[in-house]
SEROZA-90399 format. One record per residue (C-alpha): residue number from 1; x, y, z. Coordinates in steps of 0.2 Angstrom, whole numbers, plus 5000, padded with zeros to 4 digits. Layout:
N
NUM / X / Y / Z
...
This chain:
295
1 / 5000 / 5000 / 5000
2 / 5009 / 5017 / 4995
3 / 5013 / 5030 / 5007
4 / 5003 / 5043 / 5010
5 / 5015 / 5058 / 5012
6 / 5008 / 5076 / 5018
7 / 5007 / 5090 / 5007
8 / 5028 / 5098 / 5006
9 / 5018 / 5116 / 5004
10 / 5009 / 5114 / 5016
11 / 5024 / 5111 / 5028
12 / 5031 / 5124 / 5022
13 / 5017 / 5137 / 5027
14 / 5019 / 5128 / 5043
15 / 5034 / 5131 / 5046
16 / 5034 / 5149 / 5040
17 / 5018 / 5152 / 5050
18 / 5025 / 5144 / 5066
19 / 5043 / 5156 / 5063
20 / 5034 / 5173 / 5061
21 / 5020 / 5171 / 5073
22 / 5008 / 5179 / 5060
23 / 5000 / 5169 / 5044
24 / 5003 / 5188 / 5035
25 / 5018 / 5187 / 5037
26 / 5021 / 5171 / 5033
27 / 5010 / 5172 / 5017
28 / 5021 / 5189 / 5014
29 / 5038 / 5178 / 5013
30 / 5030 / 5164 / 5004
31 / 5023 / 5174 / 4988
32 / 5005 / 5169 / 4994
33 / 4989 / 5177 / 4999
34 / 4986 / 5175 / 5018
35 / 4969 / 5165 / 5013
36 / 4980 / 5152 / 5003
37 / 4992 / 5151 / 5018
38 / 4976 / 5147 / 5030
39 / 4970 / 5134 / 5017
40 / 4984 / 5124 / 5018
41 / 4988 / 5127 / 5037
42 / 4967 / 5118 / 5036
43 / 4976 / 5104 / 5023
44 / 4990 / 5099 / 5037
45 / 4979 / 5097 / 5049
46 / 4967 / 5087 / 5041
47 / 4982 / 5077 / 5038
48 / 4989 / 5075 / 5054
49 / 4970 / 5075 / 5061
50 / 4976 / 5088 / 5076
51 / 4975 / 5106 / 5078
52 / 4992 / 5115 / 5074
53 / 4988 / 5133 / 5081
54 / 4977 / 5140 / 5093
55 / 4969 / 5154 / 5086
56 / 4964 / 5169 / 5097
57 / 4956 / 5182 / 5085
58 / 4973 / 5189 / 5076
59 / 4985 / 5181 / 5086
60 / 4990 / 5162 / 5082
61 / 5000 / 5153 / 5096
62 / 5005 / 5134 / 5091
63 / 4997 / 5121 / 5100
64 / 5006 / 5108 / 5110
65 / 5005 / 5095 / 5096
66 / 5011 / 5106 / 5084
67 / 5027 / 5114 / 5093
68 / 5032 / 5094 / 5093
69 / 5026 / 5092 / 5075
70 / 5039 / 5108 / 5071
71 / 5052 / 5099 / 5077
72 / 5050 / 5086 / 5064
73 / 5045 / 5095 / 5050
74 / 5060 / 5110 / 5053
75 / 5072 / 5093 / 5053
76 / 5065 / 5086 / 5036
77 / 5065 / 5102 / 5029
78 / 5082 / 5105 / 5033
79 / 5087 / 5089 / 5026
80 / 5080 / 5095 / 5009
81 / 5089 / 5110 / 5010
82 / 5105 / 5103 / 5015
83 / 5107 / 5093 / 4999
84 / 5118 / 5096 / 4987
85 / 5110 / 5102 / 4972
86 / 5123 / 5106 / 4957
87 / 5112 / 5116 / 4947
88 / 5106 / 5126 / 4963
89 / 5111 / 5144 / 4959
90 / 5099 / 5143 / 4941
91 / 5086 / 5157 / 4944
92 / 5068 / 5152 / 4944
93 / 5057 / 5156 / 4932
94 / 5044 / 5171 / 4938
95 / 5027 / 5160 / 4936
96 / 5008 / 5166 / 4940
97 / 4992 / 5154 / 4943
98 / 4979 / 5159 / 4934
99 / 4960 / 5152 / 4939
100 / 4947 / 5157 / 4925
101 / 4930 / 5150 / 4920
102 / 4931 / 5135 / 4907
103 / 4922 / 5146 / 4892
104 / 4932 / 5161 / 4897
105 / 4948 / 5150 / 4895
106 / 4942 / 5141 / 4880
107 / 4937 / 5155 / 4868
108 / 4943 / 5172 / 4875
109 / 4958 / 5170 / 4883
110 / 4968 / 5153 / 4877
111 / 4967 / 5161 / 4858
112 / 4974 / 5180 / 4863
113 / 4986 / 5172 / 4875
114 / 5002 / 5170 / 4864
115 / 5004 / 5189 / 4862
116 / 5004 / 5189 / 4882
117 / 5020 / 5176 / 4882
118 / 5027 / 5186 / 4866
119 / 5027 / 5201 / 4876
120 / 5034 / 5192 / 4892
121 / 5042 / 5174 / 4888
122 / 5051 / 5174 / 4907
123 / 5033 / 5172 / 4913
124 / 5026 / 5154 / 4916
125 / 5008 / 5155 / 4916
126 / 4997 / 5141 / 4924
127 / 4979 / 5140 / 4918
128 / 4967 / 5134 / 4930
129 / 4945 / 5133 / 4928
130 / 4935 / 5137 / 4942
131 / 4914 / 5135 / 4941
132 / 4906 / 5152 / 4940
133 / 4897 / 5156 / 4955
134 / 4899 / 5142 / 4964
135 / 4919 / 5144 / 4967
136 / 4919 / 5160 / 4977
137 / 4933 / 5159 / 4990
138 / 4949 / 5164 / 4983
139 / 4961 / 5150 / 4978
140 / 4978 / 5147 / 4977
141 / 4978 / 5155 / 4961
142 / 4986 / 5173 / 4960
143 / 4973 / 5181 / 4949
144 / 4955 / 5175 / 4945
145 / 4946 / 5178 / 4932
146 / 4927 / 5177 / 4939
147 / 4908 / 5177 / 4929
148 / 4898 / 5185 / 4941
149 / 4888 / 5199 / 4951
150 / 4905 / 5207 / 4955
151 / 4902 / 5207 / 4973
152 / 4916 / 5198 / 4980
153 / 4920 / 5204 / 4998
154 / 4938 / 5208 / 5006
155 / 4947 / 5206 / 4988
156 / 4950 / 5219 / 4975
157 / 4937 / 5218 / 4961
158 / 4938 / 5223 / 4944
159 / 4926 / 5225 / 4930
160 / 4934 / 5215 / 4915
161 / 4920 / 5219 / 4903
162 / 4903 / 5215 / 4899
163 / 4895 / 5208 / 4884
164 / 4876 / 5211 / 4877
165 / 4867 / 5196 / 4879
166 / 4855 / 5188 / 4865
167 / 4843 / 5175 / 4859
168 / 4852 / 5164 / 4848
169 / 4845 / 5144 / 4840
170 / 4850 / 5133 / 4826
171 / 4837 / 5138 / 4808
172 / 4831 / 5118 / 4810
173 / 4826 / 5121 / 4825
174 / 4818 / 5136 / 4821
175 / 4809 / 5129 / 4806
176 / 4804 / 5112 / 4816
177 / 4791 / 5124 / 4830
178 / 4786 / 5134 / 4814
179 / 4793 / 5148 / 4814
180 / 4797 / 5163 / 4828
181 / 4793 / 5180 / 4823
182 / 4791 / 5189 / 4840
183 / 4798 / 5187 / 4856
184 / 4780 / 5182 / 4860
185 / 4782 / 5167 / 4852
186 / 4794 / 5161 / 4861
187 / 4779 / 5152 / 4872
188 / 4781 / 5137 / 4859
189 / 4800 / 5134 / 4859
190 / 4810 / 5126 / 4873
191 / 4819 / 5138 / 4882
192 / 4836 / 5131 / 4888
193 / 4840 / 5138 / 4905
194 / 4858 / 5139 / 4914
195 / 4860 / 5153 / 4931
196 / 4874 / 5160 / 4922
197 / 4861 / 5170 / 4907
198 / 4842 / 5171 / 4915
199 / 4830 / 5174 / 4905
200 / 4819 / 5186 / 4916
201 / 4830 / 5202 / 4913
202 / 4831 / 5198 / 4894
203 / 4812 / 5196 / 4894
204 / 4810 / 5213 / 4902
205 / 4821 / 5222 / 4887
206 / 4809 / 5212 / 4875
207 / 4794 / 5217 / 4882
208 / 4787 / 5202 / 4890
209 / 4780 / 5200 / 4908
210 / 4785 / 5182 / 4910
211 / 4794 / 5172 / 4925
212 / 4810 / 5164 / 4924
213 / 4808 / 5147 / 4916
214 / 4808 / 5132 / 4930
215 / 4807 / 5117 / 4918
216 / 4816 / 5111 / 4902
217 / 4836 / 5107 / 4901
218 / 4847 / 5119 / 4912
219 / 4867 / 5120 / 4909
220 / 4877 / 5131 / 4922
221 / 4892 / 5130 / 4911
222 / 4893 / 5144 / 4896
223 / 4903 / 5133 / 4882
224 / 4889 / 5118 / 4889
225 / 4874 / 5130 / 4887
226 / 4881 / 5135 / 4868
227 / 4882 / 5118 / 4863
228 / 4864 / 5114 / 4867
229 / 4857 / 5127 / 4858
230 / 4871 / 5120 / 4843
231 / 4863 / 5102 / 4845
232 / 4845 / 5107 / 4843
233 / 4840 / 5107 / 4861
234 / 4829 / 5123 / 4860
235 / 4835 / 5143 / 4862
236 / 4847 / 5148 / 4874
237 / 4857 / 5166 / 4875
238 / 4872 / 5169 / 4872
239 / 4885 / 5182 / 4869
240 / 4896 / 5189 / 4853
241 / 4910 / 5182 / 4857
242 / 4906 / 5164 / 4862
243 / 4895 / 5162 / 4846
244 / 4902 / 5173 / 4834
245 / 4910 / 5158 / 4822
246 / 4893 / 5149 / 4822
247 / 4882 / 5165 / 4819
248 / 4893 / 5169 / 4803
249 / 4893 / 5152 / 4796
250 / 4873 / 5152 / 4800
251 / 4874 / 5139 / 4811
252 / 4866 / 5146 / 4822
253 / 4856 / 5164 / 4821
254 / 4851 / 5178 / 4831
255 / 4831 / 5178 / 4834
256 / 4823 / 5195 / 4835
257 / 4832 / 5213 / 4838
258 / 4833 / 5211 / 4855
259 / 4848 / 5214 / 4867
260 / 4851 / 5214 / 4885
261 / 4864 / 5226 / 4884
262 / 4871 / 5226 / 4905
263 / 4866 / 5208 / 4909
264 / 4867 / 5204 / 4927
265 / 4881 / 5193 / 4925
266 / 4900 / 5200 / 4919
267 / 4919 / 5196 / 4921
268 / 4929 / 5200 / 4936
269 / 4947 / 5200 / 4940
270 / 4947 / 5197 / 4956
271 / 4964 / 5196 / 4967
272 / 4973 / 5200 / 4983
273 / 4980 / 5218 / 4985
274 / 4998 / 5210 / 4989
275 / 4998 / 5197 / 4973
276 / 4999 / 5214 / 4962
277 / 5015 / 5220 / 4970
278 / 5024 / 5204 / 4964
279 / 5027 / 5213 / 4945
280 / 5025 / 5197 / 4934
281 / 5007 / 5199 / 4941
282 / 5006 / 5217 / 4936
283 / 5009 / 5212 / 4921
284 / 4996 / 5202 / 4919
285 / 4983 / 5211 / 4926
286 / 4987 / 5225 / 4916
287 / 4989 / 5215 / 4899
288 / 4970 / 5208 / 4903
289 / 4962 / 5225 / 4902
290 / 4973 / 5230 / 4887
291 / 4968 / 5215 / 4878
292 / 4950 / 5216 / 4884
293 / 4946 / 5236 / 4885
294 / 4940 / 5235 / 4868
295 / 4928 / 5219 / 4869
């Protein structure tokens, strides 16, 4: 049966926290937020199945368990730093965790991001996917990009842009229900639901005092929503930028002239004041709004 071994970076939070007396200062050496510092403080002891520190409001004290667990983990750590490494004095790479929503990743920002690396090729970026509106705690990840309300408390939020939201469905389906004219008509199609693009606010632009829908297929994933509405589901709404291949090769079309123009749901950047002072984040932050100020 393998080993199961604890998390090394969690040690290390550990033993920082345990040094400095204070997890922001800890956080501060480490390059980390103090909330990803907490998170794998929470991950050790899970592991070790004891309290480390005893918190009292601001102030962390170790606990008995975990004065003697310091012992061991400043002795393995120690070890690892004592061994010779020939290749030691190589500089490391500047790198940044980036956490994003999968549709965000998939068709904004993976096709725009090789003028980011031609710009900065000493930067390693590391792409992570979050869920909209259900990740709401700020990961490990230095930046997020975040599809949401934009009320995030206690980190720095930042309009990315926003994107007029519209009715879009394939001409079969269209043709199969006869024919949609009107918003009215929309009573005899099937209207796909997802949290991320309600319906209710579109149906105020378009006149129509109608409820949110509560039956039919519902997909709180963007690229899952688009494909739905690409396999005949029924209608669904979208935004330019998501659907703009299929829209001009008519694969799917826009129904009606209506547009929510400030749907309730935009993208963020969302991130710790401390993670901009590190500059390979700056950098980043400030290439997003370059790139996307114009969307």
């Amino acid at each position: 049966m393998a080993t199961r071994l604890p998390p090394v970076h969690a040690l290390s939070a550990f033993e920082a926290a345990a040094r400095h007396g204070a997890f922001a200062l800890a956080a501060e050496e480490l390059c980390i937020t103090p909330s990803a510092l907490s998170h794998r403080i929470r991950l050790l002891e899970e592991f070790v199945g004891e309290r480390l520190f005893i918190r009292d409001g601001r102030s962390v004290n170790l606990s008995e368990f975990g004065r003697r667990y310091l012992d061991v983990v400043r002795a393995a750590l120690r070890t690892l730093t004592d061994f010779p490494l020939p290749h030691r004095n190589t500089p490391a790479q500047p790198r940044i965790k980036i956490t994003v929503p999968p549709t965000f990743a998939r068709y904004l920002l993976v096709p725009r991001l090789a003028e980011f690396q031609s710009r900065h090729p000493d930067i390693v970026v590391e792409i992570f996917l979050s869920v909209p509106l259900y990740d709401l705690s700020l990961s490990e990840s230095d930046v997020e990009v975040r599809f949401g309300a934009g009320k995030y408390p206690d980190i720095l939020t930042e309009k990315l842009f926003e994107e007029p939201a519209f009715a879009v469905a394939t001409p079969s389906y269209v043709a199969g229900i006869g024919g949609l004219q009107t918003p009215a008509d929309l009573k005899k199609a099937t209207l796909l639901r997802s949290a991320l693009e309600p319906w209710q606010p579109w149906f105020e632009v378009a006149g129509l005092d109608w409820p949110e829908p509560s039956t039919g297929l519902r997909l709180d994933d963007l690229g899952l929503l688009l494909e739905a509405i690409r396999a005949g589901y029924g209608v669904g709404l979208t935004r330019q930028h998501f659907a703009a291949e299929q829209l001009a090769s008519g694969e799917l079309v826009q129904l009606f002239d209506v547009c929510l123009t400030s749907p309730p749901h935009a993208y963020y950047v969302v991130y710790e004041p401390e993670a901009r002072r590190r500059p390979e984040v700056a950098a980043f932050v400030d290439w997003l709004f370059d790139t996307f100020k114009t969307l």
